[in-house]
N, C-alpha and C positions, 0 to 999 in steps of 0.2 A: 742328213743334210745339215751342215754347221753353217747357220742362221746369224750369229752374232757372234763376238770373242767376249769370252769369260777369262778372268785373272787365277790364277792360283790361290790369291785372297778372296776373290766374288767365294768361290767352290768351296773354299776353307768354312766360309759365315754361313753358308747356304743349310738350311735342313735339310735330312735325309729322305729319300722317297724310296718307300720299299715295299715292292710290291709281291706280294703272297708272301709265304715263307719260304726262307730259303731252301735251297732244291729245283728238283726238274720243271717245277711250275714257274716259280720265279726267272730259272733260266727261259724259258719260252719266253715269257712277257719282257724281259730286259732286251734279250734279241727282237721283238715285234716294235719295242722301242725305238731301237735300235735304227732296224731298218726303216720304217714312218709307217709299219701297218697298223700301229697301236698309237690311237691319240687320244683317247678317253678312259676312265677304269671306273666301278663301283667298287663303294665303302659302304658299308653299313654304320648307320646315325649310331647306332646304340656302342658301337665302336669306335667313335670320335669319344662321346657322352663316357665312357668306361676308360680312356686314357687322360682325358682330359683334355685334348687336341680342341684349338679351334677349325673351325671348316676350314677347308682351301678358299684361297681369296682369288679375283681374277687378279693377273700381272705378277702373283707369286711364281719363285722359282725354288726349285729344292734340286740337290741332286742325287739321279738314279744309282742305288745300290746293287750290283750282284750279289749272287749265291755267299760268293768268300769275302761281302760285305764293301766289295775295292767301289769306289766313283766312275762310275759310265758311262755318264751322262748326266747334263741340265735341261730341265723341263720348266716351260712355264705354263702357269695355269691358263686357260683363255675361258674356261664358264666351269659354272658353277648349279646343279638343279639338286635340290630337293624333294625327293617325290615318292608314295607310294612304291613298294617292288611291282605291282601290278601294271603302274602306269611310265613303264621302263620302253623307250619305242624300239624300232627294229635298226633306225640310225645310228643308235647307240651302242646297241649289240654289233654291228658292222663294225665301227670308229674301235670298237675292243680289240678289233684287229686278233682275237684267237679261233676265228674259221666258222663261227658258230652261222650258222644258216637260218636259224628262225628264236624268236623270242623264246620257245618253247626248253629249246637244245639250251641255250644260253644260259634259260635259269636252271635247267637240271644241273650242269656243272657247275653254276655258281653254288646252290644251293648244297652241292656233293661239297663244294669248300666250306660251304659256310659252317654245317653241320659236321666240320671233321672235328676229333678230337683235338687238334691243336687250334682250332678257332675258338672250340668249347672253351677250351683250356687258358688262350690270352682271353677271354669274356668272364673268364671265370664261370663260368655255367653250363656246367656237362648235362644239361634240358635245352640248350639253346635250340629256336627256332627260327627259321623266317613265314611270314605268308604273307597274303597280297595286301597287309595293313605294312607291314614293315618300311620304314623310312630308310631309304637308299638315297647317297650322295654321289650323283652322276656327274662326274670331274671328266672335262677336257682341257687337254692341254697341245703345247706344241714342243717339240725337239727344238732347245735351243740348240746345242753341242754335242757332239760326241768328247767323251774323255778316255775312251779306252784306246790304248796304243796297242798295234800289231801285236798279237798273241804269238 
């Protein structure tokens, strides 16, 4: 649903949002964008902390990257939590819009991400772990725009 008009310039200055790496994962989640079943995602804190990214802010917008990197879409933030992976509710797990049906499902595929070698790999730490101490940054946001034109 295209919510506001974005300029060629807005898009141009805007940061990139990309979510998982690029691939079949990535393409899922830009499609769940896409379509508005996906309006929230988790980050791991120690992955801001390891890039050096500030947190998302509310009213920020970036825009959505695919697979082959092209502009898909703008997204604005609308919250922001910080919390324990434990204390992750089940509204959240829904708003992820990836089908997941209980907390439990939720964190095993995140966790299957989080622990891949290529998450090791941008952490730099082929030991990395999560567990219910772990700081997760639960970002919602909303579709401002679609940018992709008829494939």
């Amino acid at each position: 649903m295209t919510t506001d008009s974005v300029s060629a310039d807005d898009v141009a200055s805007l940061p990139r949002a990309e979510f998982a790496f690029p691939g079949p994962l990535r393409d899922q989640l830009v499609a769940a964008i896409l379509d508005g079943s996906k309006t929230s995602t988790t980050g791991l804190m120690i992955d801001y902390e390891h890039e050096g990214d500030p947190l998302p802010s509310i009213g920020s917008r970036a825009v959505v990257v695919d697979s082959d990197e092209r502009p898909v879409a703008v997204i604005e933030v609308t919250g922001v939590r910080v919390v324990p992976l434990a204390e992750v509710d089940f509204a959240h797990v829904v708003d992820e819009g990836e089908g997941d049906t209980s907390i439990a499902r939720w964190r095993a595929n995140h966790e299957q991400f989080w622990h891949s070698d290529e998450m090791r790999a941008a952490l730099e730490d082929p030991e990395f772990t999560v567990d219910d101490t772990t700081l997760v940054v639960l970002e919602r946001f909303r579709l401002v725009t679609h940018l992709r034109t008829a494939d």
